[in-house]
mmCIF file of the C-alpha atoms, coordinates in Angstrom:
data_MODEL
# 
_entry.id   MODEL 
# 
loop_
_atom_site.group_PDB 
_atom_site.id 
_atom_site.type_symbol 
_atom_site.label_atom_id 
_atom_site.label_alt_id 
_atom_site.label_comp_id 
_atom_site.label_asym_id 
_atom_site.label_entity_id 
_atom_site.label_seq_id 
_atom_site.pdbx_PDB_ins_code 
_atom_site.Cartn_x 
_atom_site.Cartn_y 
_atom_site.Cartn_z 
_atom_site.occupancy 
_atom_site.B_iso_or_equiv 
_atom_site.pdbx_formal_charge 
_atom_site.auth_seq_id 
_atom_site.auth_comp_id 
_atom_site.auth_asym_id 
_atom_site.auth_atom_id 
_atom_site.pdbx_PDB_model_num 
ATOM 1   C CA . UNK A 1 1   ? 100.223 38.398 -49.964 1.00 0.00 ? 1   UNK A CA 1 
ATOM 2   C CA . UNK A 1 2   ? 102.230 37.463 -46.850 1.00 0.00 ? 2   UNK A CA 1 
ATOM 3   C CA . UNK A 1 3   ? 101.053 38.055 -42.882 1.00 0.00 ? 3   UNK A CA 1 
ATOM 4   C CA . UNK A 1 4   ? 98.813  40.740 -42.218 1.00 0.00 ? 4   UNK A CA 1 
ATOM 5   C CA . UNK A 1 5   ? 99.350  42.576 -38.821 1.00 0.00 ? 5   UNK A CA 1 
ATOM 6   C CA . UNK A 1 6   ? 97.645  45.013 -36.933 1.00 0.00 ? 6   UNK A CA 1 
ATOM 7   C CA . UNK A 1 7   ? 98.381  47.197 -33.867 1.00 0.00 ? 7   UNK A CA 1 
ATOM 8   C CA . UNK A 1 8   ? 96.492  49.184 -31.093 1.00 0.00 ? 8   UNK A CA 1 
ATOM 9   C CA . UNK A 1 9   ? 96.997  51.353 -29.058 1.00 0.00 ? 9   UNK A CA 1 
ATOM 10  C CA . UNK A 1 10  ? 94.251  50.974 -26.031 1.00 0.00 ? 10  UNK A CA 1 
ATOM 11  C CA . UNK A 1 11  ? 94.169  52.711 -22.591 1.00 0.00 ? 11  UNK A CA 1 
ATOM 12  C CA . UNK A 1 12  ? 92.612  50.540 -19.939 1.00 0.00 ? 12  UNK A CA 1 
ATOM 13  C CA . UNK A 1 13  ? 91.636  52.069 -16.135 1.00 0.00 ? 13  UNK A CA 1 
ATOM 14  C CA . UNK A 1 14  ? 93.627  50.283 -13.310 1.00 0.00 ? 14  UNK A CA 1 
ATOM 15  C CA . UNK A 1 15  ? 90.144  48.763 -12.069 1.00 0.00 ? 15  UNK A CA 1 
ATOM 16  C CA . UNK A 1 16  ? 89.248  47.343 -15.648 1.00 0.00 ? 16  UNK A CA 1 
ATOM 17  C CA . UNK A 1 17  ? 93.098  45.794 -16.469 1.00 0.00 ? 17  UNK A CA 1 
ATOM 18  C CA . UNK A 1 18  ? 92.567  42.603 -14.926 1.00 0.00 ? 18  UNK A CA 1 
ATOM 19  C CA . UNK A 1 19  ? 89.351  42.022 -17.025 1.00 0.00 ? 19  UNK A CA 1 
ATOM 20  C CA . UNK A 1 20  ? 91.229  43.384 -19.605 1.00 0.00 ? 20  UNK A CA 1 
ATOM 21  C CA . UNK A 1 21  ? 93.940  41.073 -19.557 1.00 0.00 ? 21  UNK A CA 1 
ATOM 22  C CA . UNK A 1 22  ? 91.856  38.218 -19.079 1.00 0.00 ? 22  UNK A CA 1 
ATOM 23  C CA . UNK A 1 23  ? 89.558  38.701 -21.811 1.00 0.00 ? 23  UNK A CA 1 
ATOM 24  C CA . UNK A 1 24  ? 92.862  38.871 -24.017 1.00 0.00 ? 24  UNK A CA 1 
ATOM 25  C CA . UNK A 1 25  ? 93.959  35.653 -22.868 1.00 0.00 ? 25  UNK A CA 1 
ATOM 26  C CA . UNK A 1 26  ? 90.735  34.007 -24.282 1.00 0.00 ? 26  UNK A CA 1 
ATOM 27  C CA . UNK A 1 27  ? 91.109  35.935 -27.465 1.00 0.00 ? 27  UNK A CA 1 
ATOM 28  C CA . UNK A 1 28  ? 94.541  34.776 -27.765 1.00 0.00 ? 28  UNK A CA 1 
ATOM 29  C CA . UNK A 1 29  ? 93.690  31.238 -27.401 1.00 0.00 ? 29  UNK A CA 1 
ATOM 30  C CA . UNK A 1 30  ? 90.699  31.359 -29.930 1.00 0.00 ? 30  UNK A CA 1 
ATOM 31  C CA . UNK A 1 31  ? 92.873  33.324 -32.467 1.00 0.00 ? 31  UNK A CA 1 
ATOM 32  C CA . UNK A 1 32  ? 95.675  30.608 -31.911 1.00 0.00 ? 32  UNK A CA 1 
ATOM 33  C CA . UNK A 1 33  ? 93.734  27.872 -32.561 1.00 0.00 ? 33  UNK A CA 1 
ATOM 34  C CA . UNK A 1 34  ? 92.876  29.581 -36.454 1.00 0.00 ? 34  UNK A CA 1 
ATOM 35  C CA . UNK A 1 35  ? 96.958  30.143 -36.963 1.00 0.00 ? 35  UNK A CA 1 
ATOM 36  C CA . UNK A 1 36  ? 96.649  33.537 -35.560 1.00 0.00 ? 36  UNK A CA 1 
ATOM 37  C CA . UNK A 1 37  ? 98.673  35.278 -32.624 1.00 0.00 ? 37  UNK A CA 1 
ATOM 38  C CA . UNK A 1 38  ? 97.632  38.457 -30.425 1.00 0.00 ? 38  UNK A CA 1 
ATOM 39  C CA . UNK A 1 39  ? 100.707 39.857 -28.231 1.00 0.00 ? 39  UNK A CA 1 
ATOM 40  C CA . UNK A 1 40  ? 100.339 42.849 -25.319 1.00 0.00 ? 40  UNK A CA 1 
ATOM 41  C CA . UNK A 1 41  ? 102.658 45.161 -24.729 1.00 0.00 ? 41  UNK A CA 1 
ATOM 42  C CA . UNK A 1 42  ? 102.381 47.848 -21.948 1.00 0.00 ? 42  UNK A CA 1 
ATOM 43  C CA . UNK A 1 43  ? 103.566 51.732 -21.805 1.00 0.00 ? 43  UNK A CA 1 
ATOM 44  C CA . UNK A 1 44  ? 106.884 51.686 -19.144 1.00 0.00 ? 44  UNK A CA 1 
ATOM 45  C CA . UNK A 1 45  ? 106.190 55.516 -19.003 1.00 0.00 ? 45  UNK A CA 1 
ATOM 46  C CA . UNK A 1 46  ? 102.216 54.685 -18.554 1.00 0.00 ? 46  UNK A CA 1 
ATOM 47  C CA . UNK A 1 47  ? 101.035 51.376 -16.708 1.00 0.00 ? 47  UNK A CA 1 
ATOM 48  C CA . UNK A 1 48  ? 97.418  52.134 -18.424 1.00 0.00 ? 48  UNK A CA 1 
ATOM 49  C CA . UNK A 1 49  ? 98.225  52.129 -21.554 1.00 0.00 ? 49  UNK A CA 1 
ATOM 50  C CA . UNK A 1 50  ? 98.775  49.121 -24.283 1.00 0.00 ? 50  UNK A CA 1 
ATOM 51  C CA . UNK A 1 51  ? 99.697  47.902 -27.646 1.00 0.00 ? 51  UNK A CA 1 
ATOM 52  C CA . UNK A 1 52  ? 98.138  44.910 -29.288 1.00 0.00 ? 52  UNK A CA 1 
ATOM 53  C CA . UNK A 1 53  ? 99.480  43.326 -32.114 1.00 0.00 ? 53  UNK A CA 1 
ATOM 54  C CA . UNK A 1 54  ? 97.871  40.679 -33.922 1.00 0.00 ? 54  UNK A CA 1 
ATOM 55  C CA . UNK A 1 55  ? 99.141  38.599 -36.527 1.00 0.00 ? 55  UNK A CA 1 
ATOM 56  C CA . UNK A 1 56  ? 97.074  36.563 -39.669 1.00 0.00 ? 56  UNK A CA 1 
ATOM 57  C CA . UNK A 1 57  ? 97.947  34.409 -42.040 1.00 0.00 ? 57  UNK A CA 1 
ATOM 58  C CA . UNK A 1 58  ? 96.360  36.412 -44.834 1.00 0.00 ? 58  UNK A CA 1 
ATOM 59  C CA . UNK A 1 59  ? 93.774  39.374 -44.766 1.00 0.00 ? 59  UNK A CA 1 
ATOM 60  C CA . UNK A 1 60  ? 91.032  37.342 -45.143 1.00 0.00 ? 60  UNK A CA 1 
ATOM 61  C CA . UNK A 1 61  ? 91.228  35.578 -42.037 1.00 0.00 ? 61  UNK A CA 1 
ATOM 62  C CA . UNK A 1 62  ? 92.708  38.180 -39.733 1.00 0.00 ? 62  UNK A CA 1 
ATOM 63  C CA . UNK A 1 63  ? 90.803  39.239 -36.695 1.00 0.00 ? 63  UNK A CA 1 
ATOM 64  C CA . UNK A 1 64  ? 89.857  43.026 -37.824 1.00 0.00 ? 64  UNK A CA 1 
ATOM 65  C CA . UNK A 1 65  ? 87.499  41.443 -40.468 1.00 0.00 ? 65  UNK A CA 1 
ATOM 66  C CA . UNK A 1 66  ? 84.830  40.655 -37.656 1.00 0.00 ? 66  UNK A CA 1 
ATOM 67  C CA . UNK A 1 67  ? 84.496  37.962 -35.027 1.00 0.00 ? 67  UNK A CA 1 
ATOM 68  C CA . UNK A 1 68  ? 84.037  34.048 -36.094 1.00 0.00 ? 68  UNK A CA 1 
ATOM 69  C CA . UNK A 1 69  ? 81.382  33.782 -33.713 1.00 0.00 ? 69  UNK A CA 1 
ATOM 70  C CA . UNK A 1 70  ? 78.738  34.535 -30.895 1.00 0.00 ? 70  UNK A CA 1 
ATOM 71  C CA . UNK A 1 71  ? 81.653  34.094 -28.375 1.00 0.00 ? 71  UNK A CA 1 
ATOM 72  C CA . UNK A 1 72  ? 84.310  36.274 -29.784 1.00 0.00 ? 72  UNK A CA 1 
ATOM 73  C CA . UNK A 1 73  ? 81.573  39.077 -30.593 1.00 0.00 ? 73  UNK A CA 1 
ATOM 74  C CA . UNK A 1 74  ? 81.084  39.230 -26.741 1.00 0.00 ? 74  UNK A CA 1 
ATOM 75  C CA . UNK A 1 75  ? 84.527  39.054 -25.893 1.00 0.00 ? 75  UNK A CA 1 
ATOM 76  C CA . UNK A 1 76  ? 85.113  41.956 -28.661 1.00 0.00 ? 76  UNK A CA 1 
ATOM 77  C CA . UNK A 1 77  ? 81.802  43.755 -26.928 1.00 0.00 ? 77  UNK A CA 1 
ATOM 78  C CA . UNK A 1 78  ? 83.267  43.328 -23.675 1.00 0.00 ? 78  UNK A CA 1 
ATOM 79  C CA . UNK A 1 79  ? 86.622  44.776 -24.706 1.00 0.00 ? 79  UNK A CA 1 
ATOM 80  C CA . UNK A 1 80  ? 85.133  48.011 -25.860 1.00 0.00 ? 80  UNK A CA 1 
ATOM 81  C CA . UNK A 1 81  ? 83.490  48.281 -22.479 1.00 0.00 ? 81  UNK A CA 1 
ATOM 82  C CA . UNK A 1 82  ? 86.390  47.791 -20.552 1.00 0.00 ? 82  UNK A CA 1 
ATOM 83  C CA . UNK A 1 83  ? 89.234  49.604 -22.921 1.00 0.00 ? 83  UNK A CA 1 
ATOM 84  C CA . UNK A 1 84  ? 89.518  52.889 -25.316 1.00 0.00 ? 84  UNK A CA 1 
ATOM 85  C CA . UNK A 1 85  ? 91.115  52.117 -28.436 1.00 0.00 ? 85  UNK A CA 1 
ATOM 86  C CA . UNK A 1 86  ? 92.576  54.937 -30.937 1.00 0.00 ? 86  UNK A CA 1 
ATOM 87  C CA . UNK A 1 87  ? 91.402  55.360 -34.427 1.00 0.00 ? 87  UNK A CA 1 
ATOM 88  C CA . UNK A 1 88  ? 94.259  53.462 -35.988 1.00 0.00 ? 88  UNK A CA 1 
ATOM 89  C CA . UNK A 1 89  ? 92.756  50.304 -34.616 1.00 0.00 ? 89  UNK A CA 1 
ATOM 90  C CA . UNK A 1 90  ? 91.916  48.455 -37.678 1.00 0.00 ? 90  UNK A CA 1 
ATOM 91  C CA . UNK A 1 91  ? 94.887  50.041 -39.713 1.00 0.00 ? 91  UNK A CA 1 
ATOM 92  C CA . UNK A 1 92  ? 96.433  46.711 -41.583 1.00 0.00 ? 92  UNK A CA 1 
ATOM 93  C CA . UNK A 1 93  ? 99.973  46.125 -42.341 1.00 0.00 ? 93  UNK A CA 1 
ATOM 94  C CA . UNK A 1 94  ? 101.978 43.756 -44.837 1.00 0.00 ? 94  UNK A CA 1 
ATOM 95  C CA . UNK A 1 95  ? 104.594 41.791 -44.199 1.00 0.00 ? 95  UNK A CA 1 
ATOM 96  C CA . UNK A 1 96  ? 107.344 43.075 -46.422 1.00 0.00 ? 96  UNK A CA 1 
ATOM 97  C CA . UNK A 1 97  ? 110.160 40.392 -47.816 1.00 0.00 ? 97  UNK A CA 1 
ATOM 98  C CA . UNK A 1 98  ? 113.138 41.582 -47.617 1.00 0.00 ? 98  UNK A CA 1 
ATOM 99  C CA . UNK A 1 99  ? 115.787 40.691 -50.402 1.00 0.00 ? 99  UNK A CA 1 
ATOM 100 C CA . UNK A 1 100 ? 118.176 38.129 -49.878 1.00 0.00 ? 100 UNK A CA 1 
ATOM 101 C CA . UNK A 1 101 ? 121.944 39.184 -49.201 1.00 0.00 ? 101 UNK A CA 1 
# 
């Protein structure tokens, strides 16, 4: 199996986006250090709302399996205080090859 990504959408109030944001930026240097990468993307139409992609290696390892540790539980726990993500949250997807020309 190839790279697993998944994507969220997340609505975050104006007075929560800096913790928001901030809390990402830790994720994103924990998950980089394991080969992983998180990217943000926000709404032009809606400055509260987000995507979050996040990119594995394999399924195994990707971050919707659960936190490594202590740390990235809070900073998951934390997350969910501070931002509403939709139900497609976990949904996985699979890189798909595409043929050669």
């Amino acid at each position: 199996m190839g790279r697993v990504l998944t994507a969220a959408r997340v609505r975050v109030a104006a007075e929560h986006e800096a913790e928001y944001l901030g809390l990402l930026e830790v994720l994103a240097q924990r998950l980089a250090a394991r080969g992983q990468h998180l990217w943000v993307f926000r709404a032009r139409a809606d400055s509260g709302v987000f995507l979050e992609f996040t990119e594995g290696r394999d399924d195994a390892t990707h971050r919707v399996h659960g936190p490594v540790d202590a740390e990235e539980a809070e900073i998951a726990a934390r997350l969910a205080r501070v931002a509403t993500y939709d139900e497609s949250r976990d949904a996985e997807w699979d890189e798909v090859p595409l043929p050669p020309r």
